[in-house]
KEKE-3310 file (N, C-alpha, C; in steps of 0.2 Angstrom, whole numbers, plus 5000, padded with zeros to 4 digits):
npx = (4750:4755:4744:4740:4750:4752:4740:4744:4755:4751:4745:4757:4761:4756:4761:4770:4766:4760:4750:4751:4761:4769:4764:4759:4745:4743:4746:4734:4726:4728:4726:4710:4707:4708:4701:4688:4688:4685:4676:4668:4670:4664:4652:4645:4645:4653:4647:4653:4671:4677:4672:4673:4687:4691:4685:4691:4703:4701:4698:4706:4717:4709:4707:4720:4725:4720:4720:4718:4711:4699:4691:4696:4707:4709:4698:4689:4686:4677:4665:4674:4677:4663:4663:4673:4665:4655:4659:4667:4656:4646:4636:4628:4628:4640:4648:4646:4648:4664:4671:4665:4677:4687:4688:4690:4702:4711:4710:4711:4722:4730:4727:4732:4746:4748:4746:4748:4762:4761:4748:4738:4733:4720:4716:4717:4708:4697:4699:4698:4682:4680:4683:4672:4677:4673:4657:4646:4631:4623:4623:4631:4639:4650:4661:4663:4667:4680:4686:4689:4698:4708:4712:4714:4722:4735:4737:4741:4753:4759:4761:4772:4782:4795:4798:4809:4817:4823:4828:4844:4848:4850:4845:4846:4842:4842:4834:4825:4812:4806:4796:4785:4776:4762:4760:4762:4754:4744:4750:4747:4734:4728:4738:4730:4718:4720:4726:4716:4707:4712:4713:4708:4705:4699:4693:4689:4689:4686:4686:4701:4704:4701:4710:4719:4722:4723:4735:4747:4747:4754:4766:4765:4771:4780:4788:4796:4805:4814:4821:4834:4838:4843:4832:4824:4810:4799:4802:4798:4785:4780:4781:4776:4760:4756:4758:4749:4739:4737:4737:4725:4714:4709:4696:4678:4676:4686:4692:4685:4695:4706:4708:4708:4720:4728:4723:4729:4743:4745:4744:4735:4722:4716:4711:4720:4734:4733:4734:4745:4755:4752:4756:4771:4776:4774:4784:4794:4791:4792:4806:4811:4805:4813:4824:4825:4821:4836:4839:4844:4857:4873:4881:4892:4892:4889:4892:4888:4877:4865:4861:4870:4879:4871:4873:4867:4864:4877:4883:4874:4879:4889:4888:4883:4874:4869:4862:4854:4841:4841:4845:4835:4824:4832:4830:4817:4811:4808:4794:4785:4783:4774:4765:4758:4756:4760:4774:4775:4774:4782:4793:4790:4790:4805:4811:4805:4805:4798:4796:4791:4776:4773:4769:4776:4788:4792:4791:4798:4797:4793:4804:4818:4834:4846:4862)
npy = (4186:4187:4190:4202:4211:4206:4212:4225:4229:4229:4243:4250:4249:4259:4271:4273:4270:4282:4295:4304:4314:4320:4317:4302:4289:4288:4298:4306:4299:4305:4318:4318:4313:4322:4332:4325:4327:4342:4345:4339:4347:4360:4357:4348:4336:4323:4313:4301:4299:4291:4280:4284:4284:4271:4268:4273:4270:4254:4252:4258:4249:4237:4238:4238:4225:4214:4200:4200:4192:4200:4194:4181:4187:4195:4195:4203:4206:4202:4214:4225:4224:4223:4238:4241:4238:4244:4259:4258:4257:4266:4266:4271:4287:4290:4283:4291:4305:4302:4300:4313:4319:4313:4317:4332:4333:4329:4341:4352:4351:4351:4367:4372:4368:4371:4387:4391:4398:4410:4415:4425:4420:4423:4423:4413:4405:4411:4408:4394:4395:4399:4390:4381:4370:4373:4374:4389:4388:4393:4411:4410:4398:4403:4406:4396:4386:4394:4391:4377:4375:4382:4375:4363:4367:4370:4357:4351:4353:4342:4332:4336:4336:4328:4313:4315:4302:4297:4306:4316:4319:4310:4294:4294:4286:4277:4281:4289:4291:4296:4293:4303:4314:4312:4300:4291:4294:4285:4274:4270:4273:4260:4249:4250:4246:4236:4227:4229:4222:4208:4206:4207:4222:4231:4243:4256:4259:4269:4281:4279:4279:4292:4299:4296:4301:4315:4315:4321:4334:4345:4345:4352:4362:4364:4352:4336:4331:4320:4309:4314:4325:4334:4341:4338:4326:4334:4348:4345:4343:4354:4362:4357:4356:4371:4373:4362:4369:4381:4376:4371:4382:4388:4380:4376:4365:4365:4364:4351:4344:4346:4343:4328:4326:4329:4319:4308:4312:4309:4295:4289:4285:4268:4270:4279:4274:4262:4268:4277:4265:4260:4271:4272:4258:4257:4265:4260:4245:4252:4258:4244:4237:4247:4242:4228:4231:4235:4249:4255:4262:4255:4252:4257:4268:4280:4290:4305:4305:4309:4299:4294:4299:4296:4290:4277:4274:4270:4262:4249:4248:4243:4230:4222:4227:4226:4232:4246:4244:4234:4245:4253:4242:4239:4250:4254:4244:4242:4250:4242:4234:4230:4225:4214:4208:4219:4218:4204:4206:4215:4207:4197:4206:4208:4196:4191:4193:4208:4210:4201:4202:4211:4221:4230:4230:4218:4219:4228:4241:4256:4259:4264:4262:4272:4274)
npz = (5522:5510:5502:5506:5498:5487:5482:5487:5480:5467:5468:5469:5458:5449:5454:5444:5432:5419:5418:5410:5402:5412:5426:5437:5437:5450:5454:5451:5454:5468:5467:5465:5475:5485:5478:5483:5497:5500:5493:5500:5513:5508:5502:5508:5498:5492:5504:5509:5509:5509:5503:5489:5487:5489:5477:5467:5468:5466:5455:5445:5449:5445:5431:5427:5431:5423:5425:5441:5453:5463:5471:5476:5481:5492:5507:5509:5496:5487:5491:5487:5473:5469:5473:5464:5451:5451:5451:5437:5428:5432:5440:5453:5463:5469:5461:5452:5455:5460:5446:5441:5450:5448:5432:5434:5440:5430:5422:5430:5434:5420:5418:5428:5426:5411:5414:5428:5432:5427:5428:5442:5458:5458:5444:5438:5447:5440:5425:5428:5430:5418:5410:5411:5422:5434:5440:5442:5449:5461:5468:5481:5478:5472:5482:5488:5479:5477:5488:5483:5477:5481:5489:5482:5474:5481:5485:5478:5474:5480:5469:5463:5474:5479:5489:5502:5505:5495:5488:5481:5493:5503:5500:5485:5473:5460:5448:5435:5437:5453:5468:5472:5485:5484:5478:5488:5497:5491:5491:5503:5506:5500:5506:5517:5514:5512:5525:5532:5526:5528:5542:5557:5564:5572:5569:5561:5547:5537:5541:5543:5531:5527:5536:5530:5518:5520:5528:5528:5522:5530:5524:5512:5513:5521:5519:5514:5530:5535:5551:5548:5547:5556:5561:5578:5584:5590:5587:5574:5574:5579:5568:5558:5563:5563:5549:5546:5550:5542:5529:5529:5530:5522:5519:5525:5532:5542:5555:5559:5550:5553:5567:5565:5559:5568:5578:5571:5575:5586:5590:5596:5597:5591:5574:5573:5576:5567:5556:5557:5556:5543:5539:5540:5537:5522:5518:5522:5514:5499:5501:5498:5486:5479:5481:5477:5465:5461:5458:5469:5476:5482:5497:5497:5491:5496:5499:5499:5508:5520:5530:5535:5544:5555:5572:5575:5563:5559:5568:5564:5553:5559:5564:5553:5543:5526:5515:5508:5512:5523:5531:5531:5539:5550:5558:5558:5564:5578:5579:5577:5586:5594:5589:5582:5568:5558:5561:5557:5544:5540:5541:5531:5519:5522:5517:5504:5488:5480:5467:5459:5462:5455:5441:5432:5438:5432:5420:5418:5414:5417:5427:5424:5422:5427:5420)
capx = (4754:4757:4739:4741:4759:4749:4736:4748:4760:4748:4743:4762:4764:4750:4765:4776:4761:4759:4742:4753:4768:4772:4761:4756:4738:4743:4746:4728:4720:4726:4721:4703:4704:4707:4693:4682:4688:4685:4670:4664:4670:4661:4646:4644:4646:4652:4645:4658:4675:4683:4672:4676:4695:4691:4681:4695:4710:4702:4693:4714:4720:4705:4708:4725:4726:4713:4718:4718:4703:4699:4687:4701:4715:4706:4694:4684:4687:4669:4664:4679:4676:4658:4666:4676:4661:4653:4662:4667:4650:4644:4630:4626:4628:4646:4652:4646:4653:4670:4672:4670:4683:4694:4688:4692:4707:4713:4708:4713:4731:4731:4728:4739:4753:4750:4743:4750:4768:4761:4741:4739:4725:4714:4714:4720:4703:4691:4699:4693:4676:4679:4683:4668:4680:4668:4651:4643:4623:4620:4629:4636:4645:4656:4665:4664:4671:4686:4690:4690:4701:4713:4714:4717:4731:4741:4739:4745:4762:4763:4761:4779:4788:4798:4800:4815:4821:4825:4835:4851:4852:4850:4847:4849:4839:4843:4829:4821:4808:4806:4791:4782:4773:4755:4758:4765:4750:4740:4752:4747:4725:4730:4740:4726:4711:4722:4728:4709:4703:4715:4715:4701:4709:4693:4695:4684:4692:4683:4690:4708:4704:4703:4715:4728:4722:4726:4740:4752:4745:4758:4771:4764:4772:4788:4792:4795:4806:4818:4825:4840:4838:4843:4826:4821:4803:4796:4802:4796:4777:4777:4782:4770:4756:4756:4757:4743:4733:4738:4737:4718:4712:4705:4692:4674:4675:4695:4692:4686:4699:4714:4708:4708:4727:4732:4725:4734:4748:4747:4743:4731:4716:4716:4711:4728:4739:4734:4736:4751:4758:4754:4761:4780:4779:4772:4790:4797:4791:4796:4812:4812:4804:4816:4832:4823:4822:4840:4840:4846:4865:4877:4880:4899:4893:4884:4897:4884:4870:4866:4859:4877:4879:4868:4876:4863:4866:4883:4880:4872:4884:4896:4884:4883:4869:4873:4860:4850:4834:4843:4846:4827:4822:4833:4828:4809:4805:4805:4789:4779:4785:4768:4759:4760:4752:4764:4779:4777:4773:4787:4799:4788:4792:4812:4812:4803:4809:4794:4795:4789:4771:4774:4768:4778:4794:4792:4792:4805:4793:4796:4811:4822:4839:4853:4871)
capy = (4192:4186:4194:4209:4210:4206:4218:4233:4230:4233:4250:4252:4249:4265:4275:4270:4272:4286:4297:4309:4315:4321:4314:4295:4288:4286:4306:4310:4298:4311:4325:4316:4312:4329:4335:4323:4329:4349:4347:4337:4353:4364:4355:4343:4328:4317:4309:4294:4299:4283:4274:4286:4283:4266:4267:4276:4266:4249:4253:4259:4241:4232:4241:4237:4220:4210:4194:4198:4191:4203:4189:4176:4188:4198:4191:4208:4205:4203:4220:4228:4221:4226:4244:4245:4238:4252:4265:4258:4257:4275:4264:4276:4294:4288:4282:4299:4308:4300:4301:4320:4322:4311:4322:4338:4335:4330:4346:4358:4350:4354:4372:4373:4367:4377:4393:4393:4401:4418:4419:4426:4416:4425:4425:4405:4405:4414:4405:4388:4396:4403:4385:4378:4367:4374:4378:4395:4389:4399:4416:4408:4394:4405:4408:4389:4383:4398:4387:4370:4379:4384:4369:4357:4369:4370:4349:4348:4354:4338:4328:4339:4337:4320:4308:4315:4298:4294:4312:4314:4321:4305:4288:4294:4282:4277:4280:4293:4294:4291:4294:4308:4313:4312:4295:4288:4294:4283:4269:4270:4271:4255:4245:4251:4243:4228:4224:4229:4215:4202:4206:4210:4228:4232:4249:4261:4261:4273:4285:4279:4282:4297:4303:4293:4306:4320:4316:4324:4342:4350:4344:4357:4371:4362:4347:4330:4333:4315:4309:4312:4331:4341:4342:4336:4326:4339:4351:4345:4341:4360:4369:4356:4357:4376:4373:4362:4373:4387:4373:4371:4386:4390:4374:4377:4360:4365:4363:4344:4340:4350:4336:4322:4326:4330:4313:4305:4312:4308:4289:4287:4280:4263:4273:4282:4269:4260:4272:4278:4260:4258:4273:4270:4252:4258:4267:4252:4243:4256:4255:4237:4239:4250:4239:4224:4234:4233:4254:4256:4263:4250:4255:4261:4273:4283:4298:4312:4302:4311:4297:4288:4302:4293:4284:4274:4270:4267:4255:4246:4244:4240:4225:4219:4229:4225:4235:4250:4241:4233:4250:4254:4240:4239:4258:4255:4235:4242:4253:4238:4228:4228:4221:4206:4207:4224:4213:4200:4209:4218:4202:4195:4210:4206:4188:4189:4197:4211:4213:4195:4204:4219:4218:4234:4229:4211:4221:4235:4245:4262:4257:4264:4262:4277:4271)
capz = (5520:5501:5497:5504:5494:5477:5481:5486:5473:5460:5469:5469:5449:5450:5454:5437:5426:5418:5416:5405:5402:5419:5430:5438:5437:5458:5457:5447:5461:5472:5465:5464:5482:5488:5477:5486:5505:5497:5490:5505:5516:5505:5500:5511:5496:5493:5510:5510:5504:5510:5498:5484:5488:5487:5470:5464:5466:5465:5448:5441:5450:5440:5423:5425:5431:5422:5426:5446:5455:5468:5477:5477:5483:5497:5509:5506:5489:5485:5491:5483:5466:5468:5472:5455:5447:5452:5449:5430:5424:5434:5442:5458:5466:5471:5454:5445:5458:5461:5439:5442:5454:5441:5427:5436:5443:5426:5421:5434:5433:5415:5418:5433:5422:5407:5417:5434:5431:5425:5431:5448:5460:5456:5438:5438:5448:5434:5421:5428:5428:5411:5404:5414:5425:5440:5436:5447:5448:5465:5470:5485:5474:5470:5486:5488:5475:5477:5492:5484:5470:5484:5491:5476:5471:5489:5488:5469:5475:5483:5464:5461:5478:5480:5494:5504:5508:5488:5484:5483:5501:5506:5499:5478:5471:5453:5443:5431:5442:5458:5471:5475:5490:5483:5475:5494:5502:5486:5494:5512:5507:5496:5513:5523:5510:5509:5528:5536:5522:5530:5549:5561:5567:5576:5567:5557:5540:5532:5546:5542:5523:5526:5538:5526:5511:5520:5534:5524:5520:5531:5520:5506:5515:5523:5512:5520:5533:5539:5557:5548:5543:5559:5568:5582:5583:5593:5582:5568:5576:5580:5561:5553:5564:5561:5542:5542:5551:5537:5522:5529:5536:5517:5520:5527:5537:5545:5562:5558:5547:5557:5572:5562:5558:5574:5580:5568:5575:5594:5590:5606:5596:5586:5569:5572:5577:5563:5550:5557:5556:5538:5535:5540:5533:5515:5518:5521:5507:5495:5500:5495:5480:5475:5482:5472:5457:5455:5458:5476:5476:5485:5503:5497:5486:5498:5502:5502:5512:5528:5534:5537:5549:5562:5577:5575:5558:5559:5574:5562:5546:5559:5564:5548:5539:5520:5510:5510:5517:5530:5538:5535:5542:5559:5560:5557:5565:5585:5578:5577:5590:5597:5583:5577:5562:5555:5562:5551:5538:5539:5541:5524:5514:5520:5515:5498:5481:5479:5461:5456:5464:5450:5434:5432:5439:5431:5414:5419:5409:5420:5430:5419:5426:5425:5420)
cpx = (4755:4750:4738:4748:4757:4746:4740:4753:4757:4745:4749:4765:4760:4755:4771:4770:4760:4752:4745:4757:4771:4769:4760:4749:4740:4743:4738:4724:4721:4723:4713:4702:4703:4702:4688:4681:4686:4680:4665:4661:4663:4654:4642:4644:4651:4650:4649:4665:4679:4680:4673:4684:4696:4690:4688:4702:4707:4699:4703:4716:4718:4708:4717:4730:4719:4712:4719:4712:4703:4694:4692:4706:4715:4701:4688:4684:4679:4667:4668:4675:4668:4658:4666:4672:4658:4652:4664:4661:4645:4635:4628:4628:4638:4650:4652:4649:4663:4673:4671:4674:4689:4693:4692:4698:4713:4714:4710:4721:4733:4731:4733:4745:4755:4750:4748:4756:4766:4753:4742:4733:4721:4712:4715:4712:4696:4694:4697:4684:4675:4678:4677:4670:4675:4662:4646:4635:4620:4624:4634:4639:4648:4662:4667:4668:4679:4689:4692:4695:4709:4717:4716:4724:4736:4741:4741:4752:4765:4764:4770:4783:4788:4799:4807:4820:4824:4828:4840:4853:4853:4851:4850:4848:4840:4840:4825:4816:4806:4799:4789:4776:4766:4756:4761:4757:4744:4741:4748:4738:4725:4733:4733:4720:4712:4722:4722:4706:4703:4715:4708:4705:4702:4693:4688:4689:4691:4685:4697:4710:4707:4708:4721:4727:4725:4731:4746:4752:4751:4764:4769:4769:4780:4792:4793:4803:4809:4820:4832:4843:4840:4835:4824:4812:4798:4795:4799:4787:4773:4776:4777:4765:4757:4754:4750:4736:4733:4736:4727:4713:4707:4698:4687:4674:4683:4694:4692:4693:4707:4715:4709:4716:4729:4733:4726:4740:4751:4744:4740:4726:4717:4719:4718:4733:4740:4736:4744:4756:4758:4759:4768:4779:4778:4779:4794:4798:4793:4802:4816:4811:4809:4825:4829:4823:4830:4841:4842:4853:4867:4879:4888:4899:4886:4885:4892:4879:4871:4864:4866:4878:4875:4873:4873:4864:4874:4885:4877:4874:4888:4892:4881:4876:4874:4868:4855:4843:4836:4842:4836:4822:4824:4833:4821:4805:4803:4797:4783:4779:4778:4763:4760:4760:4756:4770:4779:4776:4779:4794:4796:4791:4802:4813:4809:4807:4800:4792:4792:4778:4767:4774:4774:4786:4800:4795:4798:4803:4796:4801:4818:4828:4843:4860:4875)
cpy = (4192:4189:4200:4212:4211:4212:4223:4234:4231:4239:4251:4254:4258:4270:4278:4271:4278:4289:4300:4310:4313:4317:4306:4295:4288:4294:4308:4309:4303:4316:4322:4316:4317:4333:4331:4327:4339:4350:4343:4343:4359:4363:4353:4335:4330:4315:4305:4298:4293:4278:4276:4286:4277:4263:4267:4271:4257:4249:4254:4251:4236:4231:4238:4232:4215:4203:4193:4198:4193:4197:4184:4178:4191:4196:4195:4209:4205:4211:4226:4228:4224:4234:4247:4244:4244:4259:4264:4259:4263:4270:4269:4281:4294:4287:4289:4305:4308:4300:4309:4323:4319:4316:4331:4337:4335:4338:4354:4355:4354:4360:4377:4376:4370:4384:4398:4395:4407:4420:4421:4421:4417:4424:4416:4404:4406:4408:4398:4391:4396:4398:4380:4370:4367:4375:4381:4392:4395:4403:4413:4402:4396:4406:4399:4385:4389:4393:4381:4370:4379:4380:4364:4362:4368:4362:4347:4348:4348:4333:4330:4338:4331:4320:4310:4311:4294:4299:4310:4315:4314:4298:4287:4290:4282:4276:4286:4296:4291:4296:4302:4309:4309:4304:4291:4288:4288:4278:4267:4270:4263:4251:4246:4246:4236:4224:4226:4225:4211:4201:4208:4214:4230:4239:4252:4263:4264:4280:4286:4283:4288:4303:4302:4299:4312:4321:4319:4331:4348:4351:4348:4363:4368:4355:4341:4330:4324:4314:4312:4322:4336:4343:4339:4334:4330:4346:4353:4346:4349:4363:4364:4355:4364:4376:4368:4364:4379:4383:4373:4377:4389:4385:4376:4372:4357:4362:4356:4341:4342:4342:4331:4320:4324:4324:4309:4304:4309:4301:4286:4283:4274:4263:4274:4281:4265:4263:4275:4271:4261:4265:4273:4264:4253:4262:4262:4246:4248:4258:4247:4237:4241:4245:4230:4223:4234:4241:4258:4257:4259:4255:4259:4265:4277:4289:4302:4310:4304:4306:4294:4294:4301:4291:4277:4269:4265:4261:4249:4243:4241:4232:4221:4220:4230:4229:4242:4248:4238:4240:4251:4250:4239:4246:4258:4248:4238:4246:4251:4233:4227:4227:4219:4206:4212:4222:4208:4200:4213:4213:4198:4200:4209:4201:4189:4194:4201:4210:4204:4197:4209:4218:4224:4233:4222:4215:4226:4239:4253:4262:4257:4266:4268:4276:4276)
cpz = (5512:5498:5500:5502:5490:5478:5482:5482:5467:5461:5467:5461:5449:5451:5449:5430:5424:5416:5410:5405:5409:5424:5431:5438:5447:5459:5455:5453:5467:5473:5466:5471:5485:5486:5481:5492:5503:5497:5498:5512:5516:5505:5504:5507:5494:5501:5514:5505:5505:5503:5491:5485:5486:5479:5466:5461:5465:5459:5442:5442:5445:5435:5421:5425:5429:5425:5437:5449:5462:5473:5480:5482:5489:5501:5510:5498:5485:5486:5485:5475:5466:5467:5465:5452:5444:5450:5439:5426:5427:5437:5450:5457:5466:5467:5451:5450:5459:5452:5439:5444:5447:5436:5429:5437:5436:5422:5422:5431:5424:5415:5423:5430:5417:5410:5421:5437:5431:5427:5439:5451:5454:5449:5437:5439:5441:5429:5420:5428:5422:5406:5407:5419:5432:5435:5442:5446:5456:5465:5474:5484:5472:5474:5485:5485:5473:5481:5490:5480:5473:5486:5488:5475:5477:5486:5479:5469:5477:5478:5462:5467:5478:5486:5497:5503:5501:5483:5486:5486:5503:5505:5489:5475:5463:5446:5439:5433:5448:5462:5474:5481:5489:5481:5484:5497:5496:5490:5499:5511:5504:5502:5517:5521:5512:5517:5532:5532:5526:5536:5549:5564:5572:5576:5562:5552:5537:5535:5544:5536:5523:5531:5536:5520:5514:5524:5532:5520:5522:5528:5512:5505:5518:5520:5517:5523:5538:5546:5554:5545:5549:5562:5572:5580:5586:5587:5574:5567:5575:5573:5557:5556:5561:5553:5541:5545:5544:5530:5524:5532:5528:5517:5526:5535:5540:5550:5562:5555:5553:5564:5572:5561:5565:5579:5578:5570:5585:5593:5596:5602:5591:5579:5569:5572:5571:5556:5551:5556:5547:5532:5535:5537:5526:5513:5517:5514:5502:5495:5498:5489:5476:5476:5478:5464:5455:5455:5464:5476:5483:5491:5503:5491:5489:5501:5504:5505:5519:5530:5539:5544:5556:5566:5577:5569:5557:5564:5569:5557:5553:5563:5558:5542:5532:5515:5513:5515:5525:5534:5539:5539:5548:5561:5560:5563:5571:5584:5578:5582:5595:5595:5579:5570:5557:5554:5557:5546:5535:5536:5533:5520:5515:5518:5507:5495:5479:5470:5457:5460:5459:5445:5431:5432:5435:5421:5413:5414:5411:5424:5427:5422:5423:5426:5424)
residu = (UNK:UNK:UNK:UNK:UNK:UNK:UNK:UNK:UNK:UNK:UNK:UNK:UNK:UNK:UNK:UNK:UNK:UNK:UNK:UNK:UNK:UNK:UNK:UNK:UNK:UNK:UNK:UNK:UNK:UNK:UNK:UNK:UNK:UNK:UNK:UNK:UNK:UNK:UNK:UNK:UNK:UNK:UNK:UNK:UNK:UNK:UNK:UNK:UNK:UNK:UNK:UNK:UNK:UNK:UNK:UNK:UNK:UNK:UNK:UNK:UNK:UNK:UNK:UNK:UNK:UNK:UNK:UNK:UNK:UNK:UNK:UNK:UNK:UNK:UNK:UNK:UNK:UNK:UNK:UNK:UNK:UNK:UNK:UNK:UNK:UNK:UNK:UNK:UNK:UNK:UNK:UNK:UNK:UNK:UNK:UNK:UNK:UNK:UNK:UNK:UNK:UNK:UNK:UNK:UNK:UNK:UNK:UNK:UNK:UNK:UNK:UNK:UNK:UNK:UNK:UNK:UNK:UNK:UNK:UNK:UNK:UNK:UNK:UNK:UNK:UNK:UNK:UNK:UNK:UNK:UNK:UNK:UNK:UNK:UNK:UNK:UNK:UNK:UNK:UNK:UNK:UNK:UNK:UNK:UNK:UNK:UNK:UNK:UNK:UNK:UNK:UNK:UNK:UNK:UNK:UNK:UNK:UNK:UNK:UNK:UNK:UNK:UNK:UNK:UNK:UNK:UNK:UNK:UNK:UNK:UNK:UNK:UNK:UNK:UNK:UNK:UNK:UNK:UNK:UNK:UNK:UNK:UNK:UNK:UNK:UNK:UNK:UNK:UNK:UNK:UNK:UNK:UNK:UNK:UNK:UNK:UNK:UNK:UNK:UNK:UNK:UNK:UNK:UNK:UNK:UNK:UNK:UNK:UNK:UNK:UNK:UNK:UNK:UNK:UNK:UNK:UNK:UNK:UNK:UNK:UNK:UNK:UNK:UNK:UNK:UNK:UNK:UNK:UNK:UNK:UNK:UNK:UNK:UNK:UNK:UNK:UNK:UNK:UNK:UNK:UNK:UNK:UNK:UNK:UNK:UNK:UNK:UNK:UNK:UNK:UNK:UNK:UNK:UNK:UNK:UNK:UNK:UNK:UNK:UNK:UNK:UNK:UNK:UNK:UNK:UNK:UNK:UNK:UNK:UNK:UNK:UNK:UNK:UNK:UNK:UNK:UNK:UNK:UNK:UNK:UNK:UNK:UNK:UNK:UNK:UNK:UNK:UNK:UNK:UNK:UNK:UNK:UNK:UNK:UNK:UNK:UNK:UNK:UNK:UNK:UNK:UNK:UNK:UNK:UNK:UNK:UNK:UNK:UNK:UNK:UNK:UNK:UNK:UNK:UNK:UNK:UNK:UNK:UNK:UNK:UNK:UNK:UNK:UNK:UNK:UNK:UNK:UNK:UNK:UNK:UNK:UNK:UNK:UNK:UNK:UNK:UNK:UNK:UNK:UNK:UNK:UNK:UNK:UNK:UNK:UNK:UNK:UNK:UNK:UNK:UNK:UNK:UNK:UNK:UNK:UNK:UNK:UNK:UNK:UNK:UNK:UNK:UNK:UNK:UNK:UNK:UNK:UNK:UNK:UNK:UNK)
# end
């Protein structure tokens, strides 16, 4: 458990880093990865987007921790490291590939952000031609790349919407900046690399990849949406399937991907089950994270918190939950109670102090606290 801890916690600094002003290097790799799943629609390449998702984040991890030895700390660690080799020195179709998704999406976001208050689509559209962010070689690239256009903007909304469970509806997290979706979904590809290193999941990874890149598309058009917000789980299944039939319905190769979601969502297959595990406890841990940091508001200064309005909750302070993570964790552990390996991961991530994993947290470089 202590080396998939090292390895996600240096995905998790990827969140705290800045590309730029605004954004995380954990938000860009989104955008990158959505260009992969787009252009694959479209074109049909990238071929592999799992191993571009991989190149991607363990090439930032590399670059960023030099002295951690991915052979040493992963028991895929060899392959890996191979990966980011890979990708840093543009050795394959893969590397040069997965470097113009990174360049584009820098690129697009740039225009987005200057542009996309006052251009309409349409014109938004043209003027990524104009600046040769696309480049038209047949006629019918231009429809193609209208769609991959359409797609990267709807999923860039997610670099701007925050993490429900760390506003000030609910837990009010103490911090300058706190997570955004797109950088959550980086989390959850990053848990999955790490805990299918260390485990025999008897799983198709590269499958998982990708249904972790996109299982969150519906949350474009309805926002992320809590046990603690007044819907019902039925409820909620219905109004974001619908949305993310609407958020993919601009994409060539929907149909695939809409399925892909969906079996995400009924956790009937392996792929599914395990990806939906790692995405509740990537919750989990960043709940920790953040009450290690030292920016988790004390459980009597949590007046406007709808979660307190649980039964469930309040059964729990009155049983002696003393910190915010308590509660997510005796709200989250029955979830894995039929896998071993999530369970004690779970209970590791409660016993240890995260931030002695975090080069980020170790320095309190972004974790900039609000008096």
């Amino acid at each position: 458990m202590k080396d998939i801890l090292n390895f996600y916690m240096k995905a998790n600094d990827l969140k705290n880093i800045m590309a730029d002003k605004k954004y995380s290097v954990a938000d860009n790799l989104y955008g990158s990865i959505i260009l992969a799943v787009a252009f694959n629609s479209e074109f049909g390449e990238p071929k592999d987007i799992s191993k571009i998702a991989r190149m991607l984040i363990l090439s930032e991890i590399t670059l960023k921790n030099p002295n951690l030895n991915l052979v040493e700390t992963l028991k895929k660690g060899k392959q890996y490291e191979k990966e980011a080799i890979e990708y840093l020195q543009i050795k394959n179709l893969e590397a040069k590939e997965a470097f113009r998704f990174r360049i584009t999406d820098f690129s697009l976001t740039k225009l987005i952000d200057e542009k996309g208050d006052y251009l309409s689509f349409e014109n938004l559209y043209k003027e990524a031609l104009n600046l040769g962010i696309f480049k038209i070689i047949h006629k019918e690239d231009y429809e193609k790349y209208k769609k991959i256009f359409k797609f990267y903007c709807l999923n860039y909304r997610l670099k701007n919407k925050l993490r429900s469970g760390w506003d000030k509806k609910h837990w009010n997290v103490k911090s300058d900046r706190i997570e955004r979706i797109s950088e959550h979904i980086i989390g959850t590809i990053a848990l999955a690399i790490a805990i299918d290193s260390e485990f025999d999941f008897n799983i198709d990874i590269n499958k998982v990849i990708e249904m972790l890149a996109i299982h969150e598309v519906g949350e474009i058009l309805i926002g992320d949406i809590t046990p603690f917000d007044g819907v019902t789980p039925q409820q909620k299944k219905e109004i974001e399937h619908n949305a993310i039939e609407d958020v993919l319905e601009c994409l060539t190769n929907k149909t695939n991907l809409i399925n892909l979601i969906f079996e995400f969502d009924e956790h009937q297959t392996a792929e599914s089950m395990f990806s939906h595990y790692c995405d509740k406890i990537e919750a989990d841990i960043q709940a920790k994270v953040y009450q290690d940091n030292g920016i988790q508001n004390p459980l009597d200064e949590q007046q406007n918190n709808v979660v307190f309005k649980s039964d469930k909750v309040k059964h729990m302070l009155e049983n002696g939950a003393q910190t915010a993570f308590d509660i997510w964790y005796l709200w989250d552990k029955s979830i894995y109670e039929n896998n071993i390996i999530f369970t004690l991961l779970l209970e590791f991530v409660k016993d240890n102090d995260l931030i002695k994993f975090s080069n980020i947290g170790q320095k309190n470089k972004q974790f900039k606290l609000i008096n």
